[in-house]
Chimera marker file (.cmm) of the C-alpha trace (Angstrom):
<marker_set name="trace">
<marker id="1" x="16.299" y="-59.077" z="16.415" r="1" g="1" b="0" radius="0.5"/>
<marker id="2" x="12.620" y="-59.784" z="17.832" r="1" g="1" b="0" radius="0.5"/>
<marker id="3" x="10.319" y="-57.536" z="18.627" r="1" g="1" b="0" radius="0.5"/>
<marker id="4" x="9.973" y="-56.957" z="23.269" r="1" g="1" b="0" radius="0.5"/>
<marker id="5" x="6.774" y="-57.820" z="24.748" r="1" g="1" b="0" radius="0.5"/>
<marker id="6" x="5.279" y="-55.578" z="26.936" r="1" g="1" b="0" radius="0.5"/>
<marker id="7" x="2.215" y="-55.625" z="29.221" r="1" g="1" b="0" radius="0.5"/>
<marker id="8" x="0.117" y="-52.476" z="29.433" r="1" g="1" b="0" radius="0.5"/>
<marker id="9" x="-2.725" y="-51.452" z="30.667" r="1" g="1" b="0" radius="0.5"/>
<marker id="10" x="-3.304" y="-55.390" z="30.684" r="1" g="1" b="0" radius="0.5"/>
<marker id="11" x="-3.135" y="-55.995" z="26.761" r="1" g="1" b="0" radius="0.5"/>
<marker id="12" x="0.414" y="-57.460" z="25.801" r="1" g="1" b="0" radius="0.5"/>
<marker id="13" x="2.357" y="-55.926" z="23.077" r="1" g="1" b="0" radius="0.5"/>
<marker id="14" x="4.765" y="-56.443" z="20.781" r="1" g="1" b="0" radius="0.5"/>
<marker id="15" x="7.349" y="-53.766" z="20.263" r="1" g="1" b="0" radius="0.5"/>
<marker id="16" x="9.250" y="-52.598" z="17.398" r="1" g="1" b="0" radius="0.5"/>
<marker id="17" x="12.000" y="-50.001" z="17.656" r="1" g="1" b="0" radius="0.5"/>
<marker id="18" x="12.684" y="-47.820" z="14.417" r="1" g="1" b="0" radius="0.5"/>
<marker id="19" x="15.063" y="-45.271" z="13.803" r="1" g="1" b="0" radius="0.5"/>
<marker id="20" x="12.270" y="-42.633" z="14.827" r="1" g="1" b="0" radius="0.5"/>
<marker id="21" x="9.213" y="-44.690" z="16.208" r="1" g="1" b="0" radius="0.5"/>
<marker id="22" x="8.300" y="-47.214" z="18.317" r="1" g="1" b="0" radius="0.5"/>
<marker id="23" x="6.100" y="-49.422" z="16.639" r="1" g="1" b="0" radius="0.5"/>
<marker id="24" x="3.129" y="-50.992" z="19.333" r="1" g="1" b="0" radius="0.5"/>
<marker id="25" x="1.420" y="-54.380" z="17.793" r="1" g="1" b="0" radius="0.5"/>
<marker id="26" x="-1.871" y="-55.929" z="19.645" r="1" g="1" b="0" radius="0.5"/>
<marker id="27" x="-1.697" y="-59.074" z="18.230" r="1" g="1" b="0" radius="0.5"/>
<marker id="28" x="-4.927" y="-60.301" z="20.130" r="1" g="1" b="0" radius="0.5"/>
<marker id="29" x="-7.080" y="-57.569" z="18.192" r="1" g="1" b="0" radius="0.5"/>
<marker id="30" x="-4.914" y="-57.119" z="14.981" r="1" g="1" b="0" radius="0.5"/>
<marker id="31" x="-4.246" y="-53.528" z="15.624" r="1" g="1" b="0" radius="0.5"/>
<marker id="32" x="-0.958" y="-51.577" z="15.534" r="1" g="1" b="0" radius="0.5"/>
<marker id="33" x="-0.065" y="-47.800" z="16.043" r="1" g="1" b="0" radius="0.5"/>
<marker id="34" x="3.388" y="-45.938" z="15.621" r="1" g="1" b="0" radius="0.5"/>
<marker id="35" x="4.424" y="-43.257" z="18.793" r="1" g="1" b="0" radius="0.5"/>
<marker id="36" x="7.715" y="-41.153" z="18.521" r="1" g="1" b="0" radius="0.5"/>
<marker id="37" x="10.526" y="-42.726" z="20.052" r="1" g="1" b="0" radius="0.5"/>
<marker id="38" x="10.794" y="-41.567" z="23.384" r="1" g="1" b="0" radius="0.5"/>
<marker id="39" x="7.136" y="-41.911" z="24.488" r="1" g="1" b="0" radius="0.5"/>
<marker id="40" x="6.570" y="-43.902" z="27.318" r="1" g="1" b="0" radius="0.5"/>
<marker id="41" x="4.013" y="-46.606" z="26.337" r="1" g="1" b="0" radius="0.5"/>
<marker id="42" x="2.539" y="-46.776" z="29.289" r="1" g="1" b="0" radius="0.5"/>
<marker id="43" x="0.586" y="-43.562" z="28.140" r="1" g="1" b="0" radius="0.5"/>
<marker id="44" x="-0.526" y="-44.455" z="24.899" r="1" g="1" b="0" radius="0.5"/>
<marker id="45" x="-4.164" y="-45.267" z="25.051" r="1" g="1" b="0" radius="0.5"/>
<marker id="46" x="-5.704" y="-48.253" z="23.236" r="1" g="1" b="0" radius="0.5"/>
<marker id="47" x="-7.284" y="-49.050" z="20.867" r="1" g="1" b="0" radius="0.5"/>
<marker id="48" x="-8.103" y="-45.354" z="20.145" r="1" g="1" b="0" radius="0.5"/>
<marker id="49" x="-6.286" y="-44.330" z="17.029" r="1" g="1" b="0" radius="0.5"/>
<marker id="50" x="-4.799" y="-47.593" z="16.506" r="1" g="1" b="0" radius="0.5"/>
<marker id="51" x="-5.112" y="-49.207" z="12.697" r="1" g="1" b="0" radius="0.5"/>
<marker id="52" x="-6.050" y="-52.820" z="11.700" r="1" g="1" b="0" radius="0.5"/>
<marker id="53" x="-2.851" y="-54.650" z="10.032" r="1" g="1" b="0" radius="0.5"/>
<marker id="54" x="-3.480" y="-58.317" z="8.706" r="1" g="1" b="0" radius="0.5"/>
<marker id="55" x="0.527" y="-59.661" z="9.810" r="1" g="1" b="0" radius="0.5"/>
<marker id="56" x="4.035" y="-58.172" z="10.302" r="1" g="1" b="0" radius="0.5"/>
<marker id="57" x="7.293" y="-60.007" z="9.561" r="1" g="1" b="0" radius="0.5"/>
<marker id="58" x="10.337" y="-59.334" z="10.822" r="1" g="1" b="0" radius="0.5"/>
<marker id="59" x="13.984" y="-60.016" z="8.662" r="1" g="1" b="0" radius="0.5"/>
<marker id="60" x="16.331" y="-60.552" z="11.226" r="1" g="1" b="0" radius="0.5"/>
<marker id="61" x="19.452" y="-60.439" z="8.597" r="1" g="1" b="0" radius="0.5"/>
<marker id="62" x="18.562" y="-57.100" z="7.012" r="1" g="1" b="0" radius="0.5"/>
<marker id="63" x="17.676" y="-55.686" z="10.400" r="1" g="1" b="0" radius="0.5"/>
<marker id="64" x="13.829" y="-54.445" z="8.731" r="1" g="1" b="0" radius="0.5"/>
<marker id="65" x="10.271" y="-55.053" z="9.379" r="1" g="1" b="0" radius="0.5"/>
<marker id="66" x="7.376" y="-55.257" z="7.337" r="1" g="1" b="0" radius="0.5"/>
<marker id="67" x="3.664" y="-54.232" z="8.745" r="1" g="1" b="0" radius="0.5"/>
<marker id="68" x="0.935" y="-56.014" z="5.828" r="1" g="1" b="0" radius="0.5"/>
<marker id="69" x="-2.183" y="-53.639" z="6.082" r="1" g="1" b="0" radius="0.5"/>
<marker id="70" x="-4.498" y="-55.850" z="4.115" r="1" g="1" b="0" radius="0.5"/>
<marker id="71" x="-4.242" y="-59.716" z="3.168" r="1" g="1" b="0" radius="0.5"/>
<marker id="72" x="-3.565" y="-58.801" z="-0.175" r="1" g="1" b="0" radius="0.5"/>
<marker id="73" x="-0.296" y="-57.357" z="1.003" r="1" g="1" b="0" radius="0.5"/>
<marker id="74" x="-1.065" y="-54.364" z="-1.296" r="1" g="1" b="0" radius="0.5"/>
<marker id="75" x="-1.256" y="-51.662" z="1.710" r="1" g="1" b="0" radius="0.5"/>
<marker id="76" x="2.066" y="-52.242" z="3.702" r="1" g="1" b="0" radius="0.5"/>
<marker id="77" x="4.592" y="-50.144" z="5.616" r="1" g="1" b="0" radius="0.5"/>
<marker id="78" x="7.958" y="-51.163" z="6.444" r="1" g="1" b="0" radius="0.5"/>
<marker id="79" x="11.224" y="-49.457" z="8.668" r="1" g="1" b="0" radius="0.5"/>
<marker id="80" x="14.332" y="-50.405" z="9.588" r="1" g="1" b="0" radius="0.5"/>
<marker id="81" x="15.079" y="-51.729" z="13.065" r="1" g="1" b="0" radius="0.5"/>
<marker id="82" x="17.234" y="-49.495" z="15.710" r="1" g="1" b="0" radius="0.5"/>
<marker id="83" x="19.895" y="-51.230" z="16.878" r="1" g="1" b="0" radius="0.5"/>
<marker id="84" x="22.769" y="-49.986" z="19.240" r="1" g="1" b="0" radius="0.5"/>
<marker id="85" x="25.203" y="-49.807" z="16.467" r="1" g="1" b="0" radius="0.5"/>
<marker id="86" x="23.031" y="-48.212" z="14.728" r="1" g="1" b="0" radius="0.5"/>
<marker id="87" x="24.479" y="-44.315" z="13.212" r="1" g="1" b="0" radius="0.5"/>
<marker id="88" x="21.277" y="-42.546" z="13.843" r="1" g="1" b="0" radius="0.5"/>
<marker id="89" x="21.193" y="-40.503" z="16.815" r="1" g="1" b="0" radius="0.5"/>
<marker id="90" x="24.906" y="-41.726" z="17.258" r="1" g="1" b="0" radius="0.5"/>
<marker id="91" x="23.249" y="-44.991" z="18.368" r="1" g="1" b="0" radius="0.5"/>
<marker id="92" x="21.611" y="-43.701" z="21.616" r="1" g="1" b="0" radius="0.5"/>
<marker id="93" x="18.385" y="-45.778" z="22.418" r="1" g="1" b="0" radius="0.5"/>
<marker id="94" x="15.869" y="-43.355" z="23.644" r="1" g="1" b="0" radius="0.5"/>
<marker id="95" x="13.289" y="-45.056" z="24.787" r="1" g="1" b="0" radius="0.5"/>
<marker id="96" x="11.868" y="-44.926" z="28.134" r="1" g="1" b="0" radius="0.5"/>
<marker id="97" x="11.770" y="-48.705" z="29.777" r="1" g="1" b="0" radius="0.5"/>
<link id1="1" id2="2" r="1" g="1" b="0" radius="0.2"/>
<link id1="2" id2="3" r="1" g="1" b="0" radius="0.2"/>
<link id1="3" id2="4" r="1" g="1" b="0" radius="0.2"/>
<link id1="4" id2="5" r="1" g="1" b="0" radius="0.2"/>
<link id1="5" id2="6" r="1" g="1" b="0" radius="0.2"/>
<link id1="6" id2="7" r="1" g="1" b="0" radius="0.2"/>
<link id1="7" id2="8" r="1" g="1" b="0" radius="0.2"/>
<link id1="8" id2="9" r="1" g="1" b="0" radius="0.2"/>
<link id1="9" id2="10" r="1" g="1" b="0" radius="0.2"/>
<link id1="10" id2="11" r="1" g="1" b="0" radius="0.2"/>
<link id1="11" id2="12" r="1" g="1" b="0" radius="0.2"/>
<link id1="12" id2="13" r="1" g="1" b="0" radius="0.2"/>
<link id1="13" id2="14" r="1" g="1" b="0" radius="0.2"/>
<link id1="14" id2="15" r="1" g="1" b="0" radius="0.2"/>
<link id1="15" id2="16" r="1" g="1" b="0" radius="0.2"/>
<link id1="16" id2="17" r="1" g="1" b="0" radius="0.2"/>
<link id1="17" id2="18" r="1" g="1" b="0" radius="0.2"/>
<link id1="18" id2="19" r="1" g="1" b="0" radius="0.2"/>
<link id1="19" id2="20" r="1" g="1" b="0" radius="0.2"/>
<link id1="20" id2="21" r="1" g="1" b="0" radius="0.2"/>
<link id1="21" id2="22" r="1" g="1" b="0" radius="0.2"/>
<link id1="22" id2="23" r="1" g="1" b="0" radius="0.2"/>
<link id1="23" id2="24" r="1" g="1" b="0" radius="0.2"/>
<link id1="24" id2="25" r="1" g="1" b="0" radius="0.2"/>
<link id1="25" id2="26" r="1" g="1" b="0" radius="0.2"/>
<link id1="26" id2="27" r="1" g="1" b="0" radius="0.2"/>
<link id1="27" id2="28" r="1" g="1" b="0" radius="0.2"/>
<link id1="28" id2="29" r="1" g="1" b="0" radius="0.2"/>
<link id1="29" id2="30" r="1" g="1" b="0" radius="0.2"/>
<link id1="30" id2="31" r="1" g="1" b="0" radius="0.2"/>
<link id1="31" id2="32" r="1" g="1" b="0" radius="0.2"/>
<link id1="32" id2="33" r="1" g="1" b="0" radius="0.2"/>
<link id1="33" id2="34" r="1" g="1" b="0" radius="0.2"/>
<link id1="34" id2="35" r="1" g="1" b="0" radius="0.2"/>
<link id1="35" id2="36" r="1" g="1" b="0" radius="0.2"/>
<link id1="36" id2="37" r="1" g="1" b="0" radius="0.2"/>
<link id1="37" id2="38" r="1" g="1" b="0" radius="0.2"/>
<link id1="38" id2="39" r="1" g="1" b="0" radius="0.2"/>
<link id1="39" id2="40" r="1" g="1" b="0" radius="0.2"/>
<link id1="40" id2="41" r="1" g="1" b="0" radius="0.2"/>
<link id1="41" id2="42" r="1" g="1" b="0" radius="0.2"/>
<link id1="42" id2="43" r="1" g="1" b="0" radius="0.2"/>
<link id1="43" id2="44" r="1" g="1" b="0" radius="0.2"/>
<link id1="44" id2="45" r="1" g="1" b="0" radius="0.2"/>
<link id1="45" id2="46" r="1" g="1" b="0" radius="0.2"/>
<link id1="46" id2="47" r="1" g="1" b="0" radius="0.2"/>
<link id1="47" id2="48" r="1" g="1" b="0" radius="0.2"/>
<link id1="48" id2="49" r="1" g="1" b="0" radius="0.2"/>
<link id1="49" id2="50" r="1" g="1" b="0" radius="0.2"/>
<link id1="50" id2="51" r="1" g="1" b="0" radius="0.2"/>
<link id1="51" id2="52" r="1" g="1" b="0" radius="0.2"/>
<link id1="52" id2="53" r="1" g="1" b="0" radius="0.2"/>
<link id1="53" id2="54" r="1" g="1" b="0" radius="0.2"/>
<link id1="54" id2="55" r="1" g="1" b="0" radius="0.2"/>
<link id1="55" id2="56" r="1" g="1" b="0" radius="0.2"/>
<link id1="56" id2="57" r="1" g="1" b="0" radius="0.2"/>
<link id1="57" id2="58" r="1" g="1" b="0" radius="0.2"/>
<link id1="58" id2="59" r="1" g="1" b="0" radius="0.2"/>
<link id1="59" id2="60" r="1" g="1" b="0" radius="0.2"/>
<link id1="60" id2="61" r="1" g="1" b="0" radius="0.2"/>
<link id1="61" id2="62" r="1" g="1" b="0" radius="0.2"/>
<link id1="62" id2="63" r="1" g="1" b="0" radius="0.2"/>
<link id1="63" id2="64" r="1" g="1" b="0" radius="0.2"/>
<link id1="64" id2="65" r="1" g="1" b="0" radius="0.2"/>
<link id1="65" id2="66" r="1" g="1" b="0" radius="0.2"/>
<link id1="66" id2="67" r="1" g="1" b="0" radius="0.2"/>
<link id1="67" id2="68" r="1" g="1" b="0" radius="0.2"/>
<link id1="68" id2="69" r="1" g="1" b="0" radius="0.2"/>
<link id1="69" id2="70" r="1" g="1" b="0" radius="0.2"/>
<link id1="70" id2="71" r="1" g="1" b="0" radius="0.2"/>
<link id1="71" id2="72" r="1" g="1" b="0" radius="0.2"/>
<link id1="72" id2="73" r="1" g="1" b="0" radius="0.2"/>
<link id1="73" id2="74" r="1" g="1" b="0" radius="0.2"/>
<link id1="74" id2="75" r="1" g="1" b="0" radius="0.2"/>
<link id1="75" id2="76" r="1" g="1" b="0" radius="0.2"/>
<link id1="76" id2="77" r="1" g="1" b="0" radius="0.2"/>
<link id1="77" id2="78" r="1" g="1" b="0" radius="0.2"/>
<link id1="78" id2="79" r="1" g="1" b="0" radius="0.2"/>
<link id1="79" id2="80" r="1" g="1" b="0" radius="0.2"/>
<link id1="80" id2="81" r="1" g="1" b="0" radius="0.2"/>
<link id1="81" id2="82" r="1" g="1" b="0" radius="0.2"/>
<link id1="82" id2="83" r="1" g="1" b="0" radius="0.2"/>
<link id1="83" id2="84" r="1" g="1" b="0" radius="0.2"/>
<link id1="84" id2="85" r="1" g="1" b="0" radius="0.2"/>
<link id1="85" id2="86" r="1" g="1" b="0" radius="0.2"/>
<link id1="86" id2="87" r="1" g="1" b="0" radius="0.2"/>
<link id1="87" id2="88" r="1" g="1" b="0" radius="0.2"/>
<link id1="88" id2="89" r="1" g="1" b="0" radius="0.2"/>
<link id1="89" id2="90" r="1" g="1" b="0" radius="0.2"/>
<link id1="90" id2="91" r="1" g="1" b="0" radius="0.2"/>
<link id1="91" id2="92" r="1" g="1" b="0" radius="0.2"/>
<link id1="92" id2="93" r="1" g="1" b="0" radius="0.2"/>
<link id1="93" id2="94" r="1" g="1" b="0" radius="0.2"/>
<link id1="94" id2="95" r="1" g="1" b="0" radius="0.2"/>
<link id1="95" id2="96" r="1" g="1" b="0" radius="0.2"/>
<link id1="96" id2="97" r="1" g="1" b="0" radius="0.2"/>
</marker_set>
């Protein structure tokens, strides 16, 4: 698992797919957001709303991410990736490509 890289609006993305969000990374400025699943990136503005993160890892083997907020690694948020085995919403992928 790795997150797809997207171009939009001429700033490349990384992007995570969760369970119920797609997760949207600028790694040029550092900044992240979350949009429901669903939402077709190519209408989320940037970098309006989006937060500051200091790294995100992804474990392949346990199919999960983790978004560090702060260096510390004291403010973090983490999901599990969607996958097309996956049980939740009997495994449909909704997201618009």
């Amino acid at each position: 698992m790795s997150p797809r890289v997207r171009t939009v609006g001429g700033a490349t993305l990384d992007v995570v797919e969760s369970c119920l969000y797609l997760w949207l990374f600028d790694t040029n400025t550092k900044h992240y957001c979350r949009v429901p699943r669903g939402t077709r990136i190519e209408y989320v503005s940037a970098p309006e709303g989006w937060e500051p993160y200091h790294s995100y890892e992804v474990n392949a083997e346990h199919g999960t991410f983790l978004v560090l907020l702060n260096a510390e690694g004291t403010r973090r948020q983490s999901a599990t990736w969607h996958a097309e085995d996956c049980e939740c919403l009997d495994g449909r992928l909704l997201t618009a490509t």
